[in-house]
N, C-alpha and C positions, 0 to 999 in steps of 0.2 A: 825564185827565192834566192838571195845573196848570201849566200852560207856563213861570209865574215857575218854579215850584222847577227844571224842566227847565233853561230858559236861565241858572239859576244858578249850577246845578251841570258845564255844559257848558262854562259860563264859566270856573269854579273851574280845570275840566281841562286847558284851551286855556293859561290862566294857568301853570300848571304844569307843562307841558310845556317840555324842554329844546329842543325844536326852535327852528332860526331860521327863517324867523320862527315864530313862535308859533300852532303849528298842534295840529292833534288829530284822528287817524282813532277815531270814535265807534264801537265795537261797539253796535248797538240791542240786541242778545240782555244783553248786560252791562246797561243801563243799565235796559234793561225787568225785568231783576230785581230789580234795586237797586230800582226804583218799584213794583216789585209787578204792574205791568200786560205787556200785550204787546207785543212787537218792533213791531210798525204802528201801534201809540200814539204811541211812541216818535219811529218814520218822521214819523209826520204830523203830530207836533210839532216836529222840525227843520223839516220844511219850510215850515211857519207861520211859524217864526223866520227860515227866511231870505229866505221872501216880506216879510216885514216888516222886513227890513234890521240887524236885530240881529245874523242872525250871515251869513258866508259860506264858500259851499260851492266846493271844487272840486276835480278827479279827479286823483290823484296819476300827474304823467307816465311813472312807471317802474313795475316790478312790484311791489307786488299790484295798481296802478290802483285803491285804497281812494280812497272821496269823503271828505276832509278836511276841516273846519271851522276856520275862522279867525275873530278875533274883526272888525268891522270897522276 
């Protein structure tokens, strides 16, 4: 999995998401078909992204508690 295309296109979504602020809960199952590869590609390329400060993650207070992504 190519991490640029990922945090490209993760960015693209975050970007265009109507939320304030500007957030995005990521389906990995969506996004690992869109790349062709598996949901834990996927997984283990966010979390490269947000060891490495490009993007950040966190648990949404109310229900579904989806892990959200914000740009930082």
């Amino acid at each position: 999995m190519e991490k640029e295309k990922l945090f490209q296109r993760i960015q693209t979504m975050i970007i265009s998401s109507s939320k304030k602020p500007k957030q995005m809960a990521v389906s990995t199952v969506k996004v690992a078909d869109i790349f062709g590869v598996t949901p834990s590609e996927i997984e283990q390329g966010l979390q490269e992204l947000v060891d490495e400060g490009r993007l950040r993650k966190r648990k949404m207070t109310e229900p579904p508690n989806s892990d959200i992504y914000l740009l930082p």
